[in-house]
VOGU-3710 file (C-alpha; in Angstrom, 3 decimals, decimal comma):
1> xxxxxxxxxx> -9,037/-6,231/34,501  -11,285/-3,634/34,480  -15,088/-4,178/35,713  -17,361/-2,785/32,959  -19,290/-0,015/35,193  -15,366/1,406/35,643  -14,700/1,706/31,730  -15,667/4,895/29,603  -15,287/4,840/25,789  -15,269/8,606/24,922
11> xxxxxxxxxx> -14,604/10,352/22,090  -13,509/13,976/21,850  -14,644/16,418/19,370  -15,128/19,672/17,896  -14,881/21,821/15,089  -11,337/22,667/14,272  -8,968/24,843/16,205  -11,384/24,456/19,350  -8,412/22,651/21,237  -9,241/19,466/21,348
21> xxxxxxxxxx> -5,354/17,697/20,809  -4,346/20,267/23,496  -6,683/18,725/25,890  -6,134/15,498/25,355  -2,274/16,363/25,777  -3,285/17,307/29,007  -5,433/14,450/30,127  -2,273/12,304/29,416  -0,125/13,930/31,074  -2,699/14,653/34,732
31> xxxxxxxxxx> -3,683/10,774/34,227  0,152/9,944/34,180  -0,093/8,164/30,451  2,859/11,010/29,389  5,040/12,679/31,674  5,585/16,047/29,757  2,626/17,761/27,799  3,044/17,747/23,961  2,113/21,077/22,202  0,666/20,931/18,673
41> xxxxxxxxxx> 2,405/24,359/17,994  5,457/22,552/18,597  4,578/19,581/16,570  4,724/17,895/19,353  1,859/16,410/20,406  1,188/12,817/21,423  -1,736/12,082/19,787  -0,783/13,841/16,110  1,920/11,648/14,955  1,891/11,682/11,132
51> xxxxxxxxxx> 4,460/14,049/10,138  1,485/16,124/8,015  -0,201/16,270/11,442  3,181/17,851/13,037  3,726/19,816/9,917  0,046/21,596/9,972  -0,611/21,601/13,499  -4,439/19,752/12,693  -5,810/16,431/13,528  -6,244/14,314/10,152
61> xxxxxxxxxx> -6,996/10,838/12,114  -8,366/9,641/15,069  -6,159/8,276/17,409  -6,950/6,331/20,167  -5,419/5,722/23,472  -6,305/4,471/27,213  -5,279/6,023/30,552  -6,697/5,694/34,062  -8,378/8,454/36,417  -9,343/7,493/40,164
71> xxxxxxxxxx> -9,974/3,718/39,630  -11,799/3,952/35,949  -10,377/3,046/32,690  -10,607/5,946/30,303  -10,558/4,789/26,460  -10,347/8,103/24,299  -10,544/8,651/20,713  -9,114/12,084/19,811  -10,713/12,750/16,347  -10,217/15,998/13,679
81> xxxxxxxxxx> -12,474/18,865/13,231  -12,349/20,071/9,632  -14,208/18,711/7,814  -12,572/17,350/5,022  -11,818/14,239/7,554  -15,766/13,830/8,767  -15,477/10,214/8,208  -13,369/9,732/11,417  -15,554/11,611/13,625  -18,513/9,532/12,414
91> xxxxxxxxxx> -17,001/6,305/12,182  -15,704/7,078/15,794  -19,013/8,283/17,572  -20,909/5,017/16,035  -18,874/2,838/19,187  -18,174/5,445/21,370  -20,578/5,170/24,365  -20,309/8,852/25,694  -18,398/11,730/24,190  -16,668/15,566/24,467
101> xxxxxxxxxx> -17,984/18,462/22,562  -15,387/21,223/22,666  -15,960/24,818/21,794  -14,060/27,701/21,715  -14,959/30,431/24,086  -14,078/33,228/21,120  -15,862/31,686/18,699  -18,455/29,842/19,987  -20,945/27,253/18,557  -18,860/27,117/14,665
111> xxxxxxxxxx> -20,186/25,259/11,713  -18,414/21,859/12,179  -19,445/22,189/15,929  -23,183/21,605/14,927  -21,948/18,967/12,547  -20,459/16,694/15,215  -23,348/17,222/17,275  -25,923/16,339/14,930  -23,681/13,113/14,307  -23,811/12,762/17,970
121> xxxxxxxxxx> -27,339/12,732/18,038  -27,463/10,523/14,891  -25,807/7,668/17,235  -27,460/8,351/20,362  -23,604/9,662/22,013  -24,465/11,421/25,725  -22,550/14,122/26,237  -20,833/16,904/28,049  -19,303/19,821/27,052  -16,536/21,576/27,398
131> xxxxxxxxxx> -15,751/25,666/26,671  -12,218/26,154/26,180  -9,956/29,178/25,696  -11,857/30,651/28,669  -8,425/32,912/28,164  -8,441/34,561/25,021  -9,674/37,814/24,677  -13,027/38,041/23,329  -14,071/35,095/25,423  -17,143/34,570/26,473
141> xxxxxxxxxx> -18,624/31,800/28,482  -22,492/33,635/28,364  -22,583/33,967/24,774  -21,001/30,379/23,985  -23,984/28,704/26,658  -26,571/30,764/25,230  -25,842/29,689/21,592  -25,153/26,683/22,500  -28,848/26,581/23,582  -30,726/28,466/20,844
151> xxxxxxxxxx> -28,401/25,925/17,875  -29,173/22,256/19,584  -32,196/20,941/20,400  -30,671/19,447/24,362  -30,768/21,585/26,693  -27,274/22,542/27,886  -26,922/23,428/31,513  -23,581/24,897/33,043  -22,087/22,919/36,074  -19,135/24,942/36,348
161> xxxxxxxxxx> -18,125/28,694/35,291  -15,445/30,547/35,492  -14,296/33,111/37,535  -13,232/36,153/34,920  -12,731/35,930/30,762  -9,856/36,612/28,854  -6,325/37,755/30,908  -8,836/38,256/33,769  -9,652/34,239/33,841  -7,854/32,738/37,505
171> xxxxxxxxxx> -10,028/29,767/37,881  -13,510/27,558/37,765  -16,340/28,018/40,022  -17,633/24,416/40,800  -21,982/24,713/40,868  -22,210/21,714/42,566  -19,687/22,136/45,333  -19,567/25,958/45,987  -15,748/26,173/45,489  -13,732/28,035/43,536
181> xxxxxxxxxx> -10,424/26,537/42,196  -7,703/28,242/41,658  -4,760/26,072/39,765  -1,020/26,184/40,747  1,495/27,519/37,304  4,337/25,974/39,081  3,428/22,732/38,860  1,627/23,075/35,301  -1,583/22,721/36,995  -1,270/19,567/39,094
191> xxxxxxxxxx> -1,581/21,174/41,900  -4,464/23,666/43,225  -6,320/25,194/46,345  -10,074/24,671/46,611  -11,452/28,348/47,869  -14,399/29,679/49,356  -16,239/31,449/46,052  -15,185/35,188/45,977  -17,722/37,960/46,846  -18,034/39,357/43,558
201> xxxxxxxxxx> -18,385/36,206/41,937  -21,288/34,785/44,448  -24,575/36,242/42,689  -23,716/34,889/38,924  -22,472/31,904/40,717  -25,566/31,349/42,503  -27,691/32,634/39,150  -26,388/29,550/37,591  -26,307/26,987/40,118  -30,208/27,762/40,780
211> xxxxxxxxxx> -31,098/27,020/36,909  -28,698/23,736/37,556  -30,881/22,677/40,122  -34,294/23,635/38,671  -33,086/21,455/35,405  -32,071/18,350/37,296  -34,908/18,274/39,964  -36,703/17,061/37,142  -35,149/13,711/37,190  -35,704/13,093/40,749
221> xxxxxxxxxx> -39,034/13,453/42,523  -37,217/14,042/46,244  -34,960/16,856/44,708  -38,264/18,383/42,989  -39,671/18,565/46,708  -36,705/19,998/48,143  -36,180/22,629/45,421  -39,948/23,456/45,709  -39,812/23,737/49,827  -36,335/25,344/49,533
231> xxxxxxxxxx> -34,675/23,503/51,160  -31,407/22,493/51,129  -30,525/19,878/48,243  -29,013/16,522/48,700  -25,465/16,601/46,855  -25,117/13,395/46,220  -28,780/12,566/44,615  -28,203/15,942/42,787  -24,815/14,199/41,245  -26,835/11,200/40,598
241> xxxxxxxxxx> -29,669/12,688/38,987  -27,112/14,968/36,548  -25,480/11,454/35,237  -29,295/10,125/35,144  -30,144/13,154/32,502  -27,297/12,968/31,378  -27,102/9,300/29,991  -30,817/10,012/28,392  -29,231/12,553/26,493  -31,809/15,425/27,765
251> xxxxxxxxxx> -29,588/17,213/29,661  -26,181/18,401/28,620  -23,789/19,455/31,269  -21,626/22,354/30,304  -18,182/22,809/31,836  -15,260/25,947/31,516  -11,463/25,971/31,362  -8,247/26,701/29,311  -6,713/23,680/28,501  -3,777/25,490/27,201
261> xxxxxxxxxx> -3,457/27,225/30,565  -3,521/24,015/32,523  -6,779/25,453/34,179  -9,975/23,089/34,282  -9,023/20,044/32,903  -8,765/17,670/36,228  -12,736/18,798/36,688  -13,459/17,350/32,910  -11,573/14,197/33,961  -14,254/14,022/37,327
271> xxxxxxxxxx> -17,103/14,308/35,087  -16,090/11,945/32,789  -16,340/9,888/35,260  -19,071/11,020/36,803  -21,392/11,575/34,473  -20,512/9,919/30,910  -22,040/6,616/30,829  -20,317/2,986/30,849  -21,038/0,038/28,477  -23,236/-1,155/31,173
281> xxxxxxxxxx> -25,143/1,983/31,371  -26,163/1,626/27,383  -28,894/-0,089/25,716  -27,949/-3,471/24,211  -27,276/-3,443/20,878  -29,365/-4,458/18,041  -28,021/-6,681/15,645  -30,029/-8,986/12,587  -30,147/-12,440/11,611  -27,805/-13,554/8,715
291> xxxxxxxxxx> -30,075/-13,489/6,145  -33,073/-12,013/7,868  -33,035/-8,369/8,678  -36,549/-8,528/10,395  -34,958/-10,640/13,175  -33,638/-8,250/16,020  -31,013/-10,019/18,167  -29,897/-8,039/21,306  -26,279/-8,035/22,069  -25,760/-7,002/25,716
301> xxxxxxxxxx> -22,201/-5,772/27,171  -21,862/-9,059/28,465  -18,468/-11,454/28,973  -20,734/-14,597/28,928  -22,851/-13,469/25,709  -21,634/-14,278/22,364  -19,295/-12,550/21,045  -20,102/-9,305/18,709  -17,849/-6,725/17,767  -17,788/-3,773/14,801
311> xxxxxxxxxx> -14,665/-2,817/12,537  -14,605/0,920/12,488  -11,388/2,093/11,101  -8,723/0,323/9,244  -4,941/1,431/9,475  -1,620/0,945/7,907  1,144/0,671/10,525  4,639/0,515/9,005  5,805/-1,962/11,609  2,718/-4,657/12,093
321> xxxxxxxxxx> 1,248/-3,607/8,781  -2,945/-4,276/8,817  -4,689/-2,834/11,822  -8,478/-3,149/11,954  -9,681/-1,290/14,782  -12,400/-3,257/17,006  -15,190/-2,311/19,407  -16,775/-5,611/21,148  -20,176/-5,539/22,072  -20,512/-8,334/23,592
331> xxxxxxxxxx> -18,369/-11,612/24,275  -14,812/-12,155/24,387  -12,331/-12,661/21,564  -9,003/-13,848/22,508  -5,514/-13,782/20,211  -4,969/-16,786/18,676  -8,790/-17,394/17,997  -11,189/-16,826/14,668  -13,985/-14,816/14,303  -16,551/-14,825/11,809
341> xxxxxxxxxx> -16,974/-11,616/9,375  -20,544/-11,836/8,330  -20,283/-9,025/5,608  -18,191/-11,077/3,802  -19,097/-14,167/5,162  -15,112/-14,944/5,963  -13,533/-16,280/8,906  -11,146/-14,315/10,476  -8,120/-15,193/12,417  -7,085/-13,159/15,239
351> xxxxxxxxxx> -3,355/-13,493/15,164  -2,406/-10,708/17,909  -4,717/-7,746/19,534  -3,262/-4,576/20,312  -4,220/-1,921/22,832  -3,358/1,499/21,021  -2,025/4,413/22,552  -1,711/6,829/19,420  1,006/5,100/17,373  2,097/2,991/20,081
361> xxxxxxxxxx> 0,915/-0,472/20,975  0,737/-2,852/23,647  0,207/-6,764/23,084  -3,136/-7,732/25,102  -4,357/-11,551/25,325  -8,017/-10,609/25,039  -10,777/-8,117/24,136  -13,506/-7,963/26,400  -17,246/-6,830/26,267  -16,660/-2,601/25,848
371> xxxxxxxxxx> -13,287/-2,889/25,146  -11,801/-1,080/22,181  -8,470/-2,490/20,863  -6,812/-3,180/17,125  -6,587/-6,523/15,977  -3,360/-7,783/13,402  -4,322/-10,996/10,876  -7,794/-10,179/9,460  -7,580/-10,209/5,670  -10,899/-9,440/4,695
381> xxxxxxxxxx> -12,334/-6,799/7,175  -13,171/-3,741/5,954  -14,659/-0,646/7,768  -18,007/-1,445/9,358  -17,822/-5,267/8,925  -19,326/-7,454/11,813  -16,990/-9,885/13,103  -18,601/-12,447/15,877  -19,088/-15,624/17,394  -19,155/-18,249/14,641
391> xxxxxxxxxx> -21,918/-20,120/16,120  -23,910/-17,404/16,650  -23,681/-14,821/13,448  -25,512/-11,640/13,718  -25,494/-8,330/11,766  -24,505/-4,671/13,126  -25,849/-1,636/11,656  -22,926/-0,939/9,045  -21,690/3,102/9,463  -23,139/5,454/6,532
401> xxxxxxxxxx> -20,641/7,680/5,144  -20,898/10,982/2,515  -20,341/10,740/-0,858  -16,859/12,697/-2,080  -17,099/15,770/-4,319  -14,062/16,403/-5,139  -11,357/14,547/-7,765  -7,995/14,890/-9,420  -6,469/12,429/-11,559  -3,117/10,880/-10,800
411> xxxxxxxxxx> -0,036/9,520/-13,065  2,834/7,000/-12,137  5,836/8,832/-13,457  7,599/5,672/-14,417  6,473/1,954/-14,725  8,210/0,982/-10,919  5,561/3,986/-9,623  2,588/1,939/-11,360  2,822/-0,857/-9,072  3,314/0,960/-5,975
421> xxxxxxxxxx> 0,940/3,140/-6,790  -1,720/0,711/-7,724  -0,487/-1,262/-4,452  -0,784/2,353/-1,919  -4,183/3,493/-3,320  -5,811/0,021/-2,242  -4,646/0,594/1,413  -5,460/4,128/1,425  -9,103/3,405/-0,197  -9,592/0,433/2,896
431> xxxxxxxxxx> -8,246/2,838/5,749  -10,812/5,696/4,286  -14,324/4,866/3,018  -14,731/8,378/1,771  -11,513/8,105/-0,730  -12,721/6,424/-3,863  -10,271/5,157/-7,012  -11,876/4,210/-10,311  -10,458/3,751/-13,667  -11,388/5,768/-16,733
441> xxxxxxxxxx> -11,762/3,951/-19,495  -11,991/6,612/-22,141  -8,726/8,363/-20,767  -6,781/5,573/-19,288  -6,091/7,566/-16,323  -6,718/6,649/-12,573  -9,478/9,165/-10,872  -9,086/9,405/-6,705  -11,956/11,278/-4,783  -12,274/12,553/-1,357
451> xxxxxxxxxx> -14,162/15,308/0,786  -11,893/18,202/-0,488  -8,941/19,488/-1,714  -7,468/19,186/1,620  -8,220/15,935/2,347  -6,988/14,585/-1,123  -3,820/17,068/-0,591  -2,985/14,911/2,559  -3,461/11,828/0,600  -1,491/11,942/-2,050
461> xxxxxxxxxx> 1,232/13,408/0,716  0,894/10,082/2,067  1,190/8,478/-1,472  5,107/10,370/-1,892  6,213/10,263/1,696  4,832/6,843/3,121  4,624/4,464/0,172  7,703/6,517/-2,088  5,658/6,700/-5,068  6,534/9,698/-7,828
471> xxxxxxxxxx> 3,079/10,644/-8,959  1,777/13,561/-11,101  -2,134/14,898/-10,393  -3,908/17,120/-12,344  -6,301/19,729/-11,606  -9,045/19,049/-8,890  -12,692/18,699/-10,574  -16,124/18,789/-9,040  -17,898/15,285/-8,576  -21,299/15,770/-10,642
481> xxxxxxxxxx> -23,862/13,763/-11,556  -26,754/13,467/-14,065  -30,444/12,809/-13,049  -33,825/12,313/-14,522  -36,744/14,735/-14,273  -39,956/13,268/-16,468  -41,541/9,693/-16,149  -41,070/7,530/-19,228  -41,312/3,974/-20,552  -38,228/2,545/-23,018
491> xxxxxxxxxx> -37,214/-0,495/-24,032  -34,079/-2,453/-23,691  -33,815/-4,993/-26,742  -30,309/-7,392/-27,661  -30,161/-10,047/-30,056  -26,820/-11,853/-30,853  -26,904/-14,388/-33,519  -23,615/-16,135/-34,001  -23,771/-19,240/-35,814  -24,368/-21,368/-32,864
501> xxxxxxxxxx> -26,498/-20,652/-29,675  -27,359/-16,377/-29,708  -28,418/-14,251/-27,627  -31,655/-12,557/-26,622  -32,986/-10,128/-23,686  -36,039/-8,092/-23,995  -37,165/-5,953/-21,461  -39,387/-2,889/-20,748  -38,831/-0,454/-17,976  -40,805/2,323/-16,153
511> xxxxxxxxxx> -38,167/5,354/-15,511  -38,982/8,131/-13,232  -37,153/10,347/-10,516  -37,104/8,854/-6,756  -39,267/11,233/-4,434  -37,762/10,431/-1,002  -34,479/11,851/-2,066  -32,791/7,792/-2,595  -30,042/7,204/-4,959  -31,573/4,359/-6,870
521> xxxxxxxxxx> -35,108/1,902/-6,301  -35,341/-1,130/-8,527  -38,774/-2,804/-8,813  -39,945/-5,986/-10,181  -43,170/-5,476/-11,677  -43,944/-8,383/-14,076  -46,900/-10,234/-14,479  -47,538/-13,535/-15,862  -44,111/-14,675/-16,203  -43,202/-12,933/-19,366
531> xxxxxxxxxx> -39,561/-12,977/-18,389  -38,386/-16,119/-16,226  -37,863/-14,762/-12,245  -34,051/-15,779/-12,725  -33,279/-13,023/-15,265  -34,574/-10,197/-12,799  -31,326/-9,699/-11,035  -29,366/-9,861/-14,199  -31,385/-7,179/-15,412  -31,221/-4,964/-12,658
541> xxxxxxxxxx> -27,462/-5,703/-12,657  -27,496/-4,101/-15,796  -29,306/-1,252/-14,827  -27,360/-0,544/-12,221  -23,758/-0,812/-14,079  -25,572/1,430/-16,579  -26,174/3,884/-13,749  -22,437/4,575/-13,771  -22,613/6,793/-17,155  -24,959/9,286/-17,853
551> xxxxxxxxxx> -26,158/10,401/-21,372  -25,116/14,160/-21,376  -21,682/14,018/-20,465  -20,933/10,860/-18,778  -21,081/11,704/-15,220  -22,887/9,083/-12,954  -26,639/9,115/-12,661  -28,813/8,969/-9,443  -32,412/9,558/-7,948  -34,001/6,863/-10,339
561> xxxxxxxxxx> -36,597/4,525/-9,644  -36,967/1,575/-12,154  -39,550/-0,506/-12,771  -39,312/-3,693/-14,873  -42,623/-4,310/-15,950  -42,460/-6,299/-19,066  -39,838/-8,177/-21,429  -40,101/-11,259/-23,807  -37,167/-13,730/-23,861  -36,580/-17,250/-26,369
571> xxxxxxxxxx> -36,412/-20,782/-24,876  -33,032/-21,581/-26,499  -31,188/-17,527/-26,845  -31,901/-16,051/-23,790  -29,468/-15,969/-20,749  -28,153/-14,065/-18,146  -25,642/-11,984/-19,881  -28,133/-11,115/-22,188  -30,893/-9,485/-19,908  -28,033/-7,412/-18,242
581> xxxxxxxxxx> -26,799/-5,730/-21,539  -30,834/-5,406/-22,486  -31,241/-3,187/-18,743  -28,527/-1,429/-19,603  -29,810/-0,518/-23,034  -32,973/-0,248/-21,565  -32,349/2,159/-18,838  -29,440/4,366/-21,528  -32,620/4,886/-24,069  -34,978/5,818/-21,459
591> xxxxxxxxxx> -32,559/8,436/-19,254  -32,401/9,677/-22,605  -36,063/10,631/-22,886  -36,268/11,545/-19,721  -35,148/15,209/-20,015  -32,009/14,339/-18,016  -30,225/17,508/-16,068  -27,208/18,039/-14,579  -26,336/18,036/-10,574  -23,918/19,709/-9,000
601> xxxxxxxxxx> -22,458/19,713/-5,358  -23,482/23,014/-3,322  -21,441/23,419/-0,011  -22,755/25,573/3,054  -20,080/28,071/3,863  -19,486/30,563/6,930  -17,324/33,686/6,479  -16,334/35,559/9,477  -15,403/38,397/8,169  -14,738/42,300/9,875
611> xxxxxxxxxx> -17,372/45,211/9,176  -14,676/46,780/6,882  -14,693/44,286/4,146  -18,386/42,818/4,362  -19,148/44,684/1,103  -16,227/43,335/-1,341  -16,841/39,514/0,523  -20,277/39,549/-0,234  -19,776/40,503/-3,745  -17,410/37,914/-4,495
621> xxxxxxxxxx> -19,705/35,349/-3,101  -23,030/37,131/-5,147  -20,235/36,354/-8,262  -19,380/32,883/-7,313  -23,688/31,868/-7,927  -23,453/31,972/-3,680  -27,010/32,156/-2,411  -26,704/33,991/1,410  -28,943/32,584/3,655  -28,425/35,190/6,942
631> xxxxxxxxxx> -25,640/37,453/8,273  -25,030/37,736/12,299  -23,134/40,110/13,719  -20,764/39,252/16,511  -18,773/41,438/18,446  -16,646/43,399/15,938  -17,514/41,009/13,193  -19,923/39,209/11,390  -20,713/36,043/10,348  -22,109/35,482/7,293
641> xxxxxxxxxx> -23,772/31,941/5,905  -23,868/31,222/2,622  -24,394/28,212/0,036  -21,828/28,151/-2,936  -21,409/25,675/-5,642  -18,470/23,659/-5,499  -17,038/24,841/-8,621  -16,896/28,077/-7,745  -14,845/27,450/-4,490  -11,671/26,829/-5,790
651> xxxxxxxxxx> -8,795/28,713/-4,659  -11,304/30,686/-2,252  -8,414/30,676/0,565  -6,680/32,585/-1,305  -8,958/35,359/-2,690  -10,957/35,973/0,409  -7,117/36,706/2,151  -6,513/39,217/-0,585  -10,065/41,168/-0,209  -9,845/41,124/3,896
661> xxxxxxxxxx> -6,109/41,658/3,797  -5,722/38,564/5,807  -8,275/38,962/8,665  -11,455/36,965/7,338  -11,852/33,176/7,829  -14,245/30,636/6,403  -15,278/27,073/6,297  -16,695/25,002/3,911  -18,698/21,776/4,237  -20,844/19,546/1,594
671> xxxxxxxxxx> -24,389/20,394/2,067  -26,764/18,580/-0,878  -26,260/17,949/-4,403  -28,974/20,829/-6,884  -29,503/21,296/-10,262  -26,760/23,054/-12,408  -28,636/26,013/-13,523  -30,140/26,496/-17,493  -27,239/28,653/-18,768  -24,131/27,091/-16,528
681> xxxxxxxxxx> -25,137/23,775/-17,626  -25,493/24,600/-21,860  -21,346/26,322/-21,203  -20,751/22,902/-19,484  -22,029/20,378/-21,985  -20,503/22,982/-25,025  -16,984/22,957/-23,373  -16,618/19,063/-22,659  -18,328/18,377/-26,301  -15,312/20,446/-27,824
//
């Protein structure tokens, strides 16, 4: 068993293509977890085992596996960079306690890059980084640290370099040491020779090394004096004071290598370990009262606290079926024992834990404080749930996730298919908070959202090959919605009369758009007691069910804040049901009013694209209602950033390989919902009224 200062829960990440399965290949296989190194060219790689994963050659979940490197228990989470599969990199960073950030040497800081970051930075995740492909032609570590520093707000400082780019690239040049490695090909990199630095190399090596030292004398008033006096610096406080700025997140340490070369990735292993923080090394975590979120409970990485642990990913397995993936805080929680969820107030048996290693498992008898494992038994667990000590409940910050923008509808082809289906899209929707499934009444058909068309492309893959289900889908369609733009009062009147008892709600509400940008605000504002206090919830319950349709063209409304300010209601009539149908008509007849306007997804886009074509790619964007917000050249190409509607986006991949004959690429990821402009909108409304 482990001691916690020994353990590392790290996450690796990056935007896609940057390497990151390769380098966790090879982290297995220098830690000894594999004993040959799985390509993703080849399909082969450990930690992409869904066949779509071998069949593309791209990360679509996170897998997560443990091996061991000098002493210290490494528990990684390799997770996907596009971003049609965002949810596992954020579910994944909100336990992780230190994490990875890859980037490719060629193409330096990409859009998904900042994306992860700025999710690292959402959770608090230290960091080091890591530029790969050192390699490649084109490579440049210079222009990768230097954009790394202009795009982030921490200040990234290079503790290694190498020596030579592209086919010239024969090693790393450790700052701290003075050495230059130089790895072995025979033996795939497990061997290598620690060298005196060459002479050519020795001025940019000590360039580099001096703004290392000047950045972490900071944290350490002797090594300030020393640097100041120059004299010679203390390697071990220097070491200590790197982790130190490190784990504060104001320092990030920036490392070189080609993974795919077998060249730099034993040095990323050291400063994993030296400088990524344990569970100890974290604040305690914050947790609520049940019942009262004002009440802050601490939850320190403790054995002997009670226990607390967060559900952040939920996965089918085709052998053990249910796996809820598990990061404890705090406590112990042993197989065989129960747990209390208190999201859904359940208790939760704990009928075996697993430790994962991709999709392979190993029984364990207990989870300990910073251990991450998957449990087997709980029924009622989904993604972000708290599950702790029964005597002791608490509350853990649940994980946000985006909102999908993009659906297709989807049709059993015969009536065995309708169960199977109905059966397969509740696991899918529990593994993947970003997949949505509702009903539509009008049509009868079922409606599945996701992220993109790639991401529900991969989905309903997983609908034919893993659950056999014969499906048809239509068309994908943009996820819009309707808002309100004036203030206005309406009222919300129903009266049943049926012979016997009736029914009577009466309400007034105050309509007007949110300002801080919020989905929906409900507010009681009654005086006097003109509607009893026990109706209030039914009405906003009707409100809110109300919120699902819009007026125009049915799509769901947001950014509304209601006010219930007035009502009348009959001793005998009036109930519950009632004041929810009277807030629903209440809130329909005011949206109404309200000069309601349609919303539309817009997506922030990056074309890299040669000089040649620039002309006909911009076009096509000006006719697709893009809006370009800056163009930067970069070596023989530029880069150009643009926002697009959705709408206008599909079957992109195709058109922008026709204009550039093949040789521009682009990404695409959800930036904000805006309003559909004047004329777009009236051709909208015109075509679905027809």
């Amino acid at each position: 068993m482990m001691t916690l200062e020994k353990i590392r829960n790290i996450g690796i990440m990056a935007h896609i293509d940057a390497g990151k399965t390769t380098t966790t290949e090879r982290i297995l296989f220098y830690t000894g977890k594999t004993h040959r190194m799985g390509e993703v060219h080849d399909g082969a790689a450990t930690m992409d085992w869904m066949e779509q994963e071998k069949e593309r050659g791209i990360t679509i979940t996170s897998a997560a596996t443990t091996c061991y490197w000098r002493d210290h228990e490494i528990n990684i989470i390799d997770t996907p960079g596009h971003v049609d599969f965002t949810v596992e990199v954020e579910r994944s960073l909100r336990v992780l306690d230190g994490a990875v950030a890859l980037f490719c040497a060629v193409g330096g800081v990409e859009p998904q890059s900042e994306t992860v970051w700025r999710q690292a930075d959402k959770y608090g995740v230290p960091r080091i980084a890591y530029i790969n492909k050192m390699d490649r032609t084109g490579a440049s570590f210079e222009n990768t640290l230097r954009a790394m520093n202009e795009r982030f707000a921490t200040k990234c400082v290079a503790i290694n370099i190498p020596a030579g780019e592209g086919d010239m690239f024969s090693g790393i040049i450790d700052l701290l040491t003075m050495k230059f490695r130089v790895f072995h090909e025979a033996s795939q990199g497990v061997t290598f020779d620690d060298l005196n630095v060459p002479d050519d190399m020795l001025a940019t090596a000590n360039e580099y090394r001096e703004k290392l030292l000047e950045a972490v004398a900071e944290y350490d008033d002797r090594l300030l004096e020393q640097f100041l006096h120059d004299e010679e610096l203390d390697p071990v406080r220097v070491m200590q004071a790197v982790r130190k700025a490190t784990i504060a997140s104001h320092m990030v340490p920036v490392l070189s290598g080609s993974s795919f070369k077998n060249k730099g990735v034993q040095k990323l292993l050291d400063y994993i370990v030296d400088f990524l923080p344990s569970p100890l090394d974290m604040p305690p975590v914050e947790a609520h009262g049940v019942g009262n979120t004002e009440k802050i409970i601490l939850r320190r990485p403790d054995v002997n606290e009670p226990t607390a642990a967060l559900a952040f990913k939920i996965a089918t397995d085709p052998y053990v079926g249910r796996l809820t993936y598990v990061r404890v805080y705090s406590g112990v929680i042993k197989a065989g024992s129960y747990v209390l969820n208190t999201n859904s107030g359940v208790k939760e048996r704990v009928a075996r834990l697993l430790r994962m290693h991709s999709n392979k498992r190993e029984d364990v008898g207990e989870a300990r404080a910073g251990d991450i494992v998957a449990a087997i038994g709980f029924r009622k667990t989904i993604t972000g749930d708290t599950l702790c000590d029964v005597k002791h409940p608490v509350v853990l910050e649940r994980i946000s996730f985006p909102e999908p923008v993009v659906s297709v509808s989807i049709e059993p082809k015969t009536k065995v298919d309708q169960d199977r289906l109905s059966d397969a899209l509740t696991k899918l929707s529990d593994e993947d908070p970003t997949f949505l499934v509702k009903h539509d009444e009008e049509t009868g058909q079922t409606i599945i959202s996701g992220m993109g068309e790639l991401h529900l492309e991969i989905l309903v893959d997983r609908l034919m090959r893993e659950f056999s289900v014969g499906a048809s889908v239509g068309r994908p369609s943009v996820a819009y919605k309707e808002t309100i733009t004036h203030e206005v009062e309406a009222e919300g009147r129903f009266v049943r009369q049926t012979g016997g008892r009736g029914h009577y709600g009466h309400v007034w509400l105050r309509l007007r758009p949110t300002t801080d940008g919020s989905h929906f605000k409900f507010e009681n504002k009654l005086v006097g007691g003109t509607i009893p206090r026990e109706y209030v919830p039914a009405v906003e319950k009707g409100v809110r069910e109300a919120m699902n349709n819009g007026v125009l063209a049915g799509y769901p409304l947001t950014g509304i804040h209601c006010e219930l300010y007035d009502g009348s209601y009959h001793d005998v009539d009036s109930n519950e049901m009632a004041f929810r149908v009277a807030g629903s008509m209440g809130l329909q007849a005011g949206v109404a009013k309200a000069r309601p306007i349609l919303l539309e997804p817009i997506m922030d886009v990056e074309v890299v694209v040669p000089e040649a074509y620039m002309g006909a790619v911009v076009g096509d964007l000006n006719s697709r209602r893009g809006k370009i917000n800056g163009m930067v050249p970069r070596d023989e190409v530029t880069v150009v950033s643009v926002n697009v509607p959705l709408s206008e986006m599909f079957g992109y991949a195709n058109t922008l390989r026709n204009i550039s004959q093949g040789r521009a690429v682009f990404t695409m990821q959800f930036a904000r919902y805006m309003a559909v402009p004047v004329d777009v909108s009236k051709k909208m409304l015109e075509r679905i009224r027809i």
